[in-house]
TISE-915057 format. One record per residue (C-alpha): x, y, z. Coordinates in nm, 2 decimals. Each point is the difference from the previous one (the first is absolute). Example, Ala and Ser with C-alpha at 12.3 -4.5 7.8 and 13.67 -1.06 7.14 Angstrom:
REM residues 2
> px_py_pz
> 1.23_-0.45_0.78
> 0.14_0.34_-0.07
REM end
This chain:
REM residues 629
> px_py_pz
> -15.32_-10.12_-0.77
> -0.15_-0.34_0.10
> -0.34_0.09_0.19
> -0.22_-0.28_0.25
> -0.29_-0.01_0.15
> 0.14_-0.04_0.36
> -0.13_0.35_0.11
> -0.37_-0.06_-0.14
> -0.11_-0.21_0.34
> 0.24_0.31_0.24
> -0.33_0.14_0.05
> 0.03_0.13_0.36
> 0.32_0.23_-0.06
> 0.21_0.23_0.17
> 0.26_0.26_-0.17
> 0.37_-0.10_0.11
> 0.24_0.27_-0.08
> 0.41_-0.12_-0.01
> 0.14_0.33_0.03
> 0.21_0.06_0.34
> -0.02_-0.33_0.07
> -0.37_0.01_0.11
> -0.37_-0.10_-0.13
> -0.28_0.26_0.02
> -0.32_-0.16_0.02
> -0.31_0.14_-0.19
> -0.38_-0.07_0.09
> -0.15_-0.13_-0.33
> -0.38_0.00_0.06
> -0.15_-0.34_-0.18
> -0.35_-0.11_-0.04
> -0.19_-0.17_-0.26
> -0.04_0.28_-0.24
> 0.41_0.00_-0.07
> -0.05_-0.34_-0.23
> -0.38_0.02_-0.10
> 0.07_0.13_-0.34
> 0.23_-0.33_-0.03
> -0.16_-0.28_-0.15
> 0.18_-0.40_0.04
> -0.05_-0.25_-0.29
> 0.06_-0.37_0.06
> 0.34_-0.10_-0.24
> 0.02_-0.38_0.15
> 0.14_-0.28_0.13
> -0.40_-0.10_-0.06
> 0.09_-0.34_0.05
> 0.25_0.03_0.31
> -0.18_-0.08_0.38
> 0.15_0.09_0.32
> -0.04_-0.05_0.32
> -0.36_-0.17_0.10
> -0.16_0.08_0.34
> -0.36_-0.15_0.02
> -0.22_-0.21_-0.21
> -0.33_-0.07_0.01
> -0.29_-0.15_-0.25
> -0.36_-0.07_-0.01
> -0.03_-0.35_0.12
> -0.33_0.00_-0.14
> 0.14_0.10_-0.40
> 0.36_-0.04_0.09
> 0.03_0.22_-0.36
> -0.01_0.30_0.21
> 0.32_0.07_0.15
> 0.16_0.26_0.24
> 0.37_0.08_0.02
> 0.19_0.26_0.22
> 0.36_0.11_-0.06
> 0.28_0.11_0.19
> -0.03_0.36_-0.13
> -0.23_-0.08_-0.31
> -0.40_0.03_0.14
> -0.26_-0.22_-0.05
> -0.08_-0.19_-0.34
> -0.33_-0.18_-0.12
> 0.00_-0.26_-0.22
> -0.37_-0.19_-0.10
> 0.20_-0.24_-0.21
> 0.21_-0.19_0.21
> 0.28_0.17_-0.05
> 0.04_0.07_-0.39
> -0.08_0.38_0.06
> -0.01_0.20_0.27
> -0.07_0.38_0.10
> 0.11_0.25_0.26
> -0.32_0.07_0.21
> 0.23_0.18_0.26
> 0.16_0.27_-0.15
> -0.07_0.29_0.19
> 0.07_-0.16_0.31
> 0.30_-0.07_0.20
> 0.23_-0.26_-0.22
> 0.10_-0.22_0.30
> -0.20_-0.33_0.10
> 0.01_-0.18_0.24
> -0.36_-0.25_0.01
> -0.25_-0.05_-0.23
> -0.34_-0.17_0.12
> -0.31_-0.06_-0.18
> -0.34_-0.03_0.22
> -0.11_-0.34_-0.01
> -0.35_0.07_-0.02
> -0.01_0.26_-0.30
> 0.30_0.00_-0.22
> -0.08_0.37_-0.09
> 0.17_0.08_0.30
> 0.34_0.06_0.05
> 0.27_0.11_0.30
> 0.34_0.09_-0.08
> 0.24_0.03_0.26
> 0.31_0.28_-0.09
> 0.37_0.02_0.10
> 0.16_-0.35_-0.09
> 0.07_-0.21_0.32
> 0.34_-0.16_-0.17
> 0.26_0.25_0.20
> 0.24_0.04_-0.24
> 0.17_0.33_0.01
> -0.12_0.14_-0.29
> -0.39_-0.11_0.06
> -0.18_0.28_-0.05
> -0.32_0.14_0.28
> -0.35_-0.07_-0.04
> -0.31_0.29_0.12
> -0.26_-0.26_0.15
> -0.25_-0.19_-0.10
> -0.25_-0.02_-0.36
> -0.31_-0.15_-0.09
> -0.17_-0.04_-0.30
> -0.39_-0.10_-0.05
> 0.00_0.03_-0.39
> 0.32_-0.26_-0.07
> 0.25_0.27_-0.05
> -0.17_0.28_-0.19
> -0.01_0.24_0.31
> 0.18_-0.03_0.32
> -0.06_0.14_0.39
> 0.27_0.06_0.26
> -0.11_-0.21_0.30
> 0.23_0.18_0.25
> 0.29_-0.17_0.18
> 0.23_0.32_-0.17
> 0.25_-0.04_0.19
> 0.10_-0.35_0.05
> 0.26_0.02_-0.34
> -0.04_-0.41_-0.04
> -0.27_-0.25_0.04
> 0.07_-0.34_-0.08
> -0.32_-0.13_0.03
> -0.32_0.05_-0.04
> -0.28_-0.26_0.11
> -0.42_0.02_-0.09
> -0.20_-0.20_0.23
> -0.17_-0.28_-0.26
> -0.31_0.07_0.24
> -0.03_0.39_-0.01
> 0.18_0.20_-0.28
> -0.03_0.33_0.20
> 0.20_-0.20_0.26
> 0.38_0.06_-0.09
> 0.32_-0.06_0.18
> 0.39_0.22_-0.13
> 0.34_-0.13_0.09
> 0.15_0.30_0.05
> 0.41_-0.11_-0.01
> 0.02_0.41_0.04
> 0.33_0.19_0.01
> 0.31_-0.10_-0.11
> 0.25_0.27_0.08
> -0.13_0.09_0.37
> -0.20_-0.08_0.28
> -0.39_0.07_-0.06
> -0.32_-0.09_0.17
> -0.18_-0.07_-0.34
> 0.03_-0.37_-0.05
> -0.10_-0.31_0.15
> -0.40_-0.13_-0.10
> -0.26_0.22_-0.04
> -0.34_-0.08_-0.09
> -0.30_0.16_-0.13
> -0.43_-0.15_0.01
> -0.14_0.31_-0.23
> 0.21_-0.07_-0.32
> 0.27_0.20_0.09
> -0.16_0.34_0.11
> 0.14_-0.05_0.33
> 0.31_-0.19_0.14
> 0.09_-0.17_0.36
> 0.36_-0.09_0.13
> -0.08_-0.36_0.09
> 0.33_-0.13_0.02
> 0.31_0.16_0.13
> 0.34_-0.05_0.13
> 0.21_0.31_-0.03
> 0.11_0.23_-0.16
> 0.30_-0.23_-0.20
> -0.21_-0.32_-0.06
> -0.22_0.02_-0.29
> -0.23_-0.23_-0.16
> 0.13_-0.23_-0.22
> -0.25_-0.25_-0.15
> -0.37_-0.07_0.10
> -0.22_-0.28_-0.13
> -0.38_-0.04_0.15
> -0.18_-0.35_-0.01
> -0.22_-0.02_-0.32
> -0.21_-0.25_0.20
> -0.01_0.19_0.31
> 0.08_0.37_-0.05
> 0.03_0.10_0.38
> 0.29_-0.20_0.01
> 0.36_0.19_-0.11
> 0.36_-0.03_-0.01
> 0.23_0.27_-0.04
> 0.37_0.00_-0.02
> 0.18_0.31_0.21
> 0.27_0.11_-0.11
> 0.32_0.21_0.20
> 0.26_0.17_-0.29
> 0.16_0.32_-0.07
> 0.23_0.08_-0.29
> 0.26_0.31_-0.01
> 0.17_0.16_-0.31
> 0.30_-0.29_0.12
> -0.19_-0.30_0.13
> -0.28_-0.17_0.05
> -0.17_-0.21_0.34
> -0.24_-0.28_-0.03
> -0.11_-0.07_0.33
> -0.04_0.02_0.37
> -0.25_-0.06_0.32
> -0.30_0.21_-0.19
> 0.03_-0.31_-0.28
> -0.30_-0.31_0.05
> -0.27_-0.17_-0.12
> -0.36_0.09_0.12
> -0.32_-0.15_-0.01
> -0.38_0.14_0.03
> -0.31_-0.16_0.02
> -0.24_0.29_0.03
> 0.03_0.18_-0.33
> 0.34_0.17_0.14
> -0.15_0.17_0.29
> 0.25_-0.17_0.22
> 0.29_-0.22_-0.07
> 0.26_-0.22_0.18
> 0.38_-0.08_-0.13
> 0.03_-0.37_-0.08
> 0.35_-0.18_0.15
> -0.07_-0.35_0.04
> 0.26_-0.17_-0.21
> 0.12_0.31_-0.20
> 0.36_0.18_0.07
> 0.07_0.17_0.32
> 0.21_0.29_0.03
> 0.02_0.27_-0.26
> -0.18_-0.09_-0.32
> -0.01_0.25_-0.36
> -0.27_0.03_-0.24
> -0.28_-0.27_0.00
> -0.26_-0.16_-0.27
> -0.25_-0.22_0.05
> -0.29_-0.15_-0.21
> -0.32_-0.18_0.00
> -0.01_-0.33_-0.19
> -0.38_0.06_-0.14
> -0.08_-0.36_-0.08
> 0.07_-0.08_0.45
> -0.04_0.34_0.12
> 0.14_-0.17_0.34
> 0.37_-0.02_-0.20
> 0.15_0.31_0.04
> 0.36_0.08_-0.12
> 0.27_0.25_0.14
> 0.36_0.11_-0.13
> 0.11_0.13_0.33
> 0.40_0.16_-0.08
> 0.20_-0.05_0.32
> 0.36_-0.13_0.06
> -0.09_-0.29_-0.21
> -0.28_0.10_-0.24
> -0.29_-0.21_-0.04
> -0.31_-0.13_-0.12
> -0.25_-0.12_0.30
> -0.32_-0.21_-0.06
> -0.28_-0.02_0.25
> -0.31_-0.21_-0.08
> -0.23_0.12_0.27
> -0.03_0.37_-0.09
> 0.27_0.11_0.16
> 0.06_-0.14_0.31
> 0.27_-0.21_0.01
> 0.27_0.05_-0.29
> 0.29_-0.26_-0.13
> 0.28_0.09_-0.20
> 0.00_-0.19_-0.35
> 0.28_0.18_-0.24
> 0.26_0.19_0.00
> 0.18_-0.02_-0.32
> 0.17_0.25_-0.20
> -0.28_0.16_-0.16
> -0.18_0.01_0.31
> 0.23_0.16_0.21
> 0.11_0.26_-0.30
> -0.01_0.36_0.06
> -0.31_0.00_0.20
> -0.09_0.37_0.00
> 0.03_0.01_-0.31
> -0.16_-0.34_-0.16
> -0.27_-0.05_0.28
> -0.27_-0.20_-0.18
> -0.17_-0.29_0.06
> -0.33_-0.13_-0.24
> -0.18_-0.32_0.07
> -0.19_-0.16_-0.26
> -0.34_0.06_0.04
> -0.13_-0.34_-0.11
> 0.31_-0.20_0.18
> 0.07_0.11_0.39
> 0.35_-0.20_-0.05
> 0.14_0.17_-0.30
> 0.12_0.31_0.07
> 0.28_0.27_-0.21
> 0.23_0.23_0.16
> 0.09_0.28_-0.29
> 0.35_0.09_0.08
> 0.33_0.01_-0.23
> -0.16_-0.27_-0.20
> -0.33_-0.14_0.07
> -0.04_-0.33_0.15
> -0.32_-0.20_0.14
> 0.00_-0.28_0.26
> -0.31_-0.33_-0.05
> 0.07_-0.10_0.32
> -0.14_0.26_0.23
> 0.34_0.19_0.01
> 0.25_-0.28_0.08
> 0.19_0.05_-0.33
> 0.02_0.19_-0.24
> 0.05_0.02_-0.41
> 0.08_0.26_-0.30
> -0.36_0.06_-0.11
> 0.14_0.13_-0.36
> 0.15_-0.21_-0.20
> 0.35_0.10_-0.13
> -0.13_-0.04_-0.34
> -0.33_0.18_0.01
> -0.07_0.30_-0.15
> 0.18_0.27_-0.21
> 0.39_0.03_0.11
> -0.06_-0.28_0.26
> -0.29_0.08_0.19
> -0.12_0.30_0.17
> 0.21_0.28_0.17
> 0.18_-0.07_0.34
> -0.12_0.16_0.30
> -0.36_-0.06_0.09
> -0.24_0.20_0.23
> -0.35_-0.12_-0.10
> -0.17_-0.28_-0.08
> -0.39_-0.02_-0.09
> -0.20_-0.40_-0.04
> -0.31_-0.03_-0.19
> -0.22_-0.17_0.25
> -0.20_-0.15_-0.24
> 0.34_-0.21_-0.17
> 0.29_0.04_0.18
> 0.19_-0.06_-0.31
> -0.04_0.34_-0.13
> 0.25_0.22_0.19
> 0.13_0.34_-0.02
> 0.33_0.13_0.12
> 0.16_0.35_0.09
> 0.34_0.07_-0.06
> 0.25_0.28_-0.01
> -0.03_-0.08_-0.36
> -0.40_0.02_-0.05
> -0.28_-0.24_0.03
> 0.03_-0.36_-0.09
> -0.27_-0.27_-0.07
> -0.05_-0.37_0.02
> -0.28_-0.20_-0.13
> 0.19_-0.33_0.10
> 0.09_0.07_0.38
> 0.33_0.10_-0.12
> 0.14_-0.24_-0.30
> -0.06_0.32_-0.22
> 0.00_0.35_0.03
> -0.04_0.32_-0.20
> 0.07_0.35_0.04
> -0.24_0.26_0.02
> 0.16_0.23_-0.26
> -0.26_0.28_-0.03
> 0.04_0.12_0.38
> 0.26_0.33_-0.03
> 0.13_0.02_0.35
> 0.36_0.02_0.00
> 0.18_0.19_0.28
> 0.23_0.27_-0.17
> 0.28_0.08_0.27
> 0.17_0.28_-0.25
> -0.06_0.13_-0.31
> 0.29_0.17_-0.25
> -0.04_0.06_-0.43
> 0.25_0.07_-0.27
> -0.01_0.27_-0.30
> -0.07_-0.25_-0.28
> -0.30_0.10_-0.22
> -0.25_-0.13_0.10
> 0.18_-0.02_0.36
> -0.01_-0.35_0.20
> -0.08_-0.01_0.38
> 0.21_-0.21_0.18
> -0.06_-0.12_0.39
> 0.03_-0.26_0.24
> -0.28_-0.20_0.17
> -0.07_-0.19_0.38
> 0.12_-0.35_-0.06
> -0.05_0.00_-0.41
> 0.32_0.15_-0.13
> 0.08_0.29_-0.20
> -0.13_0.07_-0.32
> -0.02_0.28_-0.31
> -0.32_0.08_-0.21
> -0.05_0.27_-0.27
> -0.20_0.34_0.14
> -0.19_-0.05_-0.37
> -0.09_-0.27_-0.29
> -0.09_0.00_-0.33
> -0.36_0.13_-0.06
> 0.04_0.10_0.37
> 0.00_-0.38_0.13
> 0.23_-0.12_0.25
> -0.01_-0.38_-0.01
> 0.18_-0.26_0.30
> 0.26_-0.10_-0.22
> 0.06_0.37_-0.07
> 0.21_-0.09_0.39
> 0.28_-0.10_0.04
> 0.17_-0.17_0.31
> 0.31_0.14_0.11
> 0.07_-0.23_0.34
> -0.15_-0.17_0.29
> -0.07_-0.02_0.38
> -0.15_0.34_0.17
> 0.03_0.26_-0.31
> 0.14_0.31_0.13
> 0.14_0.28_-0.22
> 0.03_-0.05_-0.35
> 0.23_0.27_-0.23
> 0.06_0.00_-0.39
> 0.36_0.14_-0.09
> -0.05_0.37_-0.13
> 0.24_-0.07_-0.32
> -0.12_-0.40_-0.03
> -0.37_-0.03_0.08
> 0.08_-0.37_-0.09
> 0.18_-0.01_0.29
> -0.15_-0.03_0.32
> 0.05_-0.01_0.39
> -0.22_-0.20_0.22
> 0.04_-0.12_0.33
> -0.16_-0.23_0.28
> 0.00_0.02_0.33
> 0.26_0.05_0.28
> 0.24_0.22_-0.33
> 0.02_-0.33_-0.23
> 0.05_0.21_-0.31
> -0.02_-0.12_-0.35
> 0.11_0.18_-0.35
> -0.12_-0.16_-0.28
> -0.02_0.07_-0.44
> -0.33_-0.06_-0.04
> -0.03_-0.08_-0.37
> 0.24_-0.33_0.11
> -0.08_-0.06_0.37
> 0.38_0.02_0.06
> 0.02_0.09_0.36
> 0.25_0.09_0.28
> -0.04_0.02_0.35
> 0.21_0.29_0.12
> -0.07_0.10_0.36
> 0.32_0.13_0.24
> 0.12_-0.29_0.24
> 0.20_0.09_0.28
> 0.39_0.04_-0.04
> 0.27_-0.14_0.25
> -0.07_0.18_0.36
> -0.35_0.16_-0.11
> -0.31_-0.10_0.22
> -0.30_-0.14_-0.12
> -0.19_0.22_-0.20
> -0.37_0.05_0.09
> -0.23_0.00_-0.34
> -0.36_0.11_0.10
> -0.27_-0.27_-0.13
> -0.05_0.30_-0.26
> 0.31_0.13_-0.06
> 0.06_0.29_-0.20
> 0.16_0.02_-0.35
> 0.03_0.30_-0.17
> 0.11_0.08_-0.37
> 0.17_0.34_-0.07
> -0.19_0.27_-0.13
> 0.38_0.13_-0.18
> 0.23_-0.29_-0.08
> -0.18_-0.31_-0.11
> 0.26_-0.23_0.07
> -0.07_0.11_0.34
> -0.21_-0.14_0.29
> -0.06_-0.02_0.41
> -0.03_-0.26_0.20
> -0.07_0.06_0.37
> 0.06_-0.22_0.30
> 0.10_0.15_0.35
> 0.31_0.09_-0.27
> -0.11_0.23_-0.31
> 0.13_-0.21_-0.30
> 0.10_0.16_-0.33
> 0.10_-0.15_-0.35
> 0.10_0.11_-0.28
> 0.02_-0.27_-0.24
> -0.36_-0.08_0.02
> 0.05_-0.27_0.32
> 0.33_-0.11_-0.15
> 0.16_0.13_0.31
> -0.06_0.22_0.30
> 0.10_0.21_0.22
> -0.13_0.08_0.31
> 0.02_0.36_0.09
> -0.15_0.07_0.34
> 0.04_-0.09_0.36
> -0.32_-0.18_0.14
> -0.29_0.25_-0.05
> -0.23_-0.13_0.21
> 0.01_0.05_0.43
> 0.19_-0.34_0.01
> -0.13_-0.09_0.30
> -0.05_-0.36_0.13
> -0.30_-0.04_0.16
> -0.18_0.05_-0.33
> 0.24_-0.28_-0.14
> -0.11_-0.27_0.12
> -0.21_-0.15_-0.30
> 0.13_-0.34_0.08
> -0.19_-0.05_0.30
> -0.32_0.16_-0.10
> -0.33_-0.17_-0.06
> -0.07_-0.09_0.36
> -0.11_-0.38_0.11
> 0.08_-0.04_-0.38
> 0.35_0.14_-0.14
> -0.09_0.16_-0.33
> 0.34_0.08_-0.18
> -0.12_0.08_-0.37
> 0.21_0.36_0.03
> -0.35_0.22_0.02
> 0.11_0.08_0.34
> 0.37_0.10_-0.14
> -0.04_0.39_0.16
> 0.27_0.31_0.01
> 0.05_0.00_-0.38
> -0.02_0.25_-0.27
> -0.35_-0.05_-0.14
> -0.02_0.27_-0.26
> 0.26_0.19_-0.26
> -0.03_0.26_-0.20
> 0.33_0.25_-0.22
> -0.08_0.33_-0.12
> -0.03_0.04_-0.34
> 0.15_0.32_0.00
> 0.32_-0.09_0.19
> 0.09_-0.40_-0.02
> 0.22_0.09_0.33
> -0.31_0.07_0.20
> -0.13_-0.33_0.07
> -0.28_-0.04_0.33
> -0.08_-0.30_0.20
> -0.26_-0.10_0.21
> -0.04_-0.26_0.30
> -0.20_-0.19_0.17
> 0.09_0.07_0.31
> -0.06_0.38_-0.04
> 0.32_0.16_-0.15
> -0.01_0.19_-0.29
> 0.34_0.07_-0.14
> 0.15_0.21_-0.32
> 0.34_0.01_-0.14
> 0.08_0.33_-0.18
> 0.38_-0.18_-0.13
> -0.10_-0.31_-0.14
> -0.02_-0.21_0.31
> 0.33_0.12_0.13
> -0.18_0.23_0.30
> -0.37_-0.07_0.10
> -0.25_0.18_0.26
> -0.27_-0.12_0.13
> -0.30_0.28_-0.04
> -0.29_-0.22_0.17
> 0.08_0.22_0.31
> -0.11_0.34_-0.20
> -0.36_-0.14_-0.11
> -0.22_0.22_0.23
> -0.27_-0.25_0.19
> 0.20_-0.34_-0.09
> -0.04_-0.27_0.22
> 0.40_-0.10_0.13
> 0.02_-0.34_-0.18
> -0.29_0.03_-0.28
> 0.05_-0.22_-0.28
> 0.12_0.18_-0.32
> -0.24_-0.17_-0.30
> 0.09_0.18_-0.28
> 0.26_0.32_-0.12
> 0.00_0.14_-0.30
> 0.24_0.25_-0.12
> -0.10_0.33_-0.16
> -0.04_0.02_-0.39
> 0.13_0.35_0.00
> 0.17_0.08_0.30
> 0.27_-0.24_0.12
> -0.05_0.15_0.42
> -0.37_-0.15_-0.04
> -0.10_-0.34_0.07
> -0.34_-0.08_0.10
> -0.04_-0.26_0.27
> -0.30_-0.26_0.13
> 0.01_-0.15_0.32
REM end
């Protein structure tokens, strides 16, 4: 019997009998004593980086340096970057800012909930501080805000701190917008506030002047089957008392409806300020009297690029006219934003310079040569304002979507990863070492699920996103791309960004595919047949990926919605097969896919619609499943 690891993470479960067509849910009581007795050891990619949210280093010893991931915490390194260590680990895993006080580098605020809306960022719990550089850490409040993008420290008064709350992504909330504390974060005001849509989403105070403030606002909402940047909440704002009162700035900037909005300071001319406004035609405003009057100076390519998602913008601190914008690549402009360049060279760096897709950017203000970079592939750095660049390779952050393993002895772990591909490593080494090259890449793009053959561990499934999957020998790096494509009079199928594949727990030669259609081959992806109707609720309004993103169309297929999401056959009864949807429909055939009900209806207390995450068919009986949602 081939065994996985997909029901390890089904932690939330709810008994689902088959029999008379029907499920029976069960109350399974949870808590932290279920899993204490389990202990986790680290088996690798040590060497593999994901997604990068914040950066932020000593300016005074730039060799101590601050990173926060996606979903990987908060690392310290006091050696520019040759080693770092978590100093966040029993705290939520999702940045958003990092900011270092000025005035005593001892002290440092993280912001958590990452502010890039993707729709798989995870939530953040508020607001930290650390006096003692990351050996001990204080909740600051702000609980229920779920992301802060910013975080700013008045260079006057330490205990003075403003949060960019960007807040909730999935509903209306009145916890966002710009709040601001004088006592070091014992107690919070509201000072800026548009409604209960628009959050905040950048801030930058006047290191000259710190009761002057900009702050980007921010209208969006995403569903489980779209996403909307912007609307009337969206705007730039200005104070000049500290934030105890602010006006929105128009003059010269986008009327109408604008989206998410950045803005920075040039530090060397605090009266240059800089602001990547998103609007029908995205982009980037100069003003060079704080704010007053504004003048559009670029909107090329990488400006105008997915701006809720690559909303950046760093001037150099020594040179008010050069100025980078992070984004698919990164690129810097001399000229005060009038054009723009690649800031990597093609040739720089291991495999061609660092990772695409670039969220955060920190300049040593003491030589603006020396530049570090965050990617969905780690933390870059320059000491030659870009000619050359190296990887951070000691910073273990790597987003795991799934995670699967084979029998072999000792058994390998195989998974996919956000934006770095899928890969295979060995669960043990000799004298109990794992080492990097112990890994071994099985594809690229987003990594989803990753599956060894039961009979062949040599050969291996991966996929990437939107259902591209692969099947390749590893020992020879042969490879065949094998996913269904429609026949003569079939409609489109709808792949979820992670689509599920599932390998046969009885017949190896035998795996699942799942669209709206539930795909089956026997032949190992040779050929397929499909053999159900459209599992999901089918219904149009939540189709309609091709218009979503809002002021900016954002057709990358994360949005792709009524799909099956989640697969799982019995291992007692191959004709027993379950699927799950994401549009709330969770359907069993008891024939093989000839017949199929949908049993969501019989889960006592289930919201109509709920997203099905994960089902897992029972090891011992083939009517129980066990279901997420």
């Amino acid at each position: 019997m081939q065994r996985t690891a997909r029901s390890i993470l089904c932690l939330a479960m709810a008994g689902l009998a088959a029999g008379a067509a029907a499920a029976r849910a069960a109350d399974v009581e949870i808590d932290s004593n279920t899993f204490g007795g389990l202990e986790a050891r680290s088996i690798g990619p040590a060497n593999m980086g994901g997604r990068i949210a914040a950066i932020d280093a000593v300016g005074q010893d730039p060799l101590t340096v601050y990173v926060g991931a996606a979903s990987g915490g908060v690392w310290k390194s006091t050696d520019a970057g040759l080693t770092f260590k978590p100093v966040f680990d029993e705290y939520t895993q999702s940045i958003g800012a990092i900011t270092i006080d000025p005035k005593d580098p001892k002290k440092v605020w993280v912001g958590t909930g990452e502010s890039w809306t993707r729709n798989s960022t995870s939530v953040g719990d508020g607001l930290y501080k650390t006096s003692d550089g990351g050996e001990s850490w204080q909740r600051m409040g702000l609980e229920n805000t779920e992301r802060i993008a910013r975080v700013a420290v008045s260079p006057a008064d330490g205990n003075t701190v403003w949060a960019c709350a960007t807040g909730h992504l999935w509903d209306s909330h009145p916890d966002r917008g710009v709040y601001k504390t004088t006592d070091g974060g014992k107690t919070w005001k509201k000072v800026l506030y548009v409604d209960a849509d628009t959050g905040c989403s950048d801030l930058a105070v006047d290191p000259q002047d710190p009761a002057i403030l900009y702050a980007g606002m921010w209208q969006f909402r995403r569903t489980p089957h779209s996403f909307s940047s912007g609307g009337k909440g969206s705007g730039l704002y200005k104070s000049t008392d500290g934030g105890e009162t602010w006006r929105q700035l128009k003059s010269g900037l986008p009327g109408g409806d604008k989206g998410r909005v950045a803005v920075t300071i040039a530090p060397s001319r605090t009266s240059v300020v800089y602001a990547l406004v998103e609007s029908k035609n995205t982009a980037l405003y100069r003003s060079d009297d704080t704010g007053e009057s504004w003048r559009q100076v670029n909107d090329s390519f990488n400006v105008q690029v997915r701006p809720f998602y690559f909303a950046r913008v760093v001037v150099d601190p020594n040179d008010f006219n050069t100025v980078y914008k992070p984004g698919l690549m990164l690129t810097v402009s001399t000229d005060g934003g009038k054009s723009f360049s690649a800031a990597i060279s093609l040739s720089s760096g291991f495999g061609g310079g660092p990772h695409g897709d670039h969220h955060a950017l920190w300049i040593n203000p003491k030589n603006s040569n020396e530049i570090l970079l965050g990617t969905d592939g780690g933390v870059y750095m320059t000491y030659s304002q870009g000619r050359e660049w190296h990887h951070m390779g000691t910073l273990p952050v790597a987003q795991f979507y799934h995670v699967s393993y084979d029998m072999a002895r000792p058994y390998r772990v195989y998974g996919g990863l956000q934006d770095n591909g899928s890969w295979s490593g060995p669960s043990a080494g000799l004298g109990g070492t794992i080492q990097n090259k112990d890994w071994v890449n099985l594809g690229g793009g987003d990594g989803f699920w990753a599956y060894a053959d039961a009979a062949d561990p040599d050969l291996v499934y991966s996929e990437s996103q939107g259902g591209e999957i692969t099947r390749r020998r590893v020992s020879t790096g042969e490879e065949k791309a094998i996913k269904p494509l429609p026949g003569a009079g079939d409609p489109p199928y709808r792949f979820n960004w992670n689509t599920p594949i599932q390998t046969s727990p009885n017949d190896p030669k035998t795996i699942y595919l799942g669209s709206q259609f539930l795909f089956r081959s026997r032949d190992r992806g040779d050929s397929w047949e499909k053999i159900s109707p459209d599992l999901s609720t089918n219904d149009p309004k939540k189709q309609q990926q091709l218009k979503s993103g809002g002021l900016t169309v954002d057709n990358s297929s994360a949005e792709n919605h009524t799909t099956i999401f989640t697969i799982s056959e019995s291992p007692k009864n191959g004709q027993v097969i379950w699927a799950g949807t994401d549009d709330g429909n969770l359907q069993v055939t008891r024939d093989g896919g000839k017949t199929w009900t949908n049993v969501a209806p019989n889960v006592t207390g289930l919201t109509k619609g709920t997203w099905v995450s994960c089902v897992e068919a029972g090891r011992f009986e083939e009517g129980t499943a066990f279901a997420t949602f």
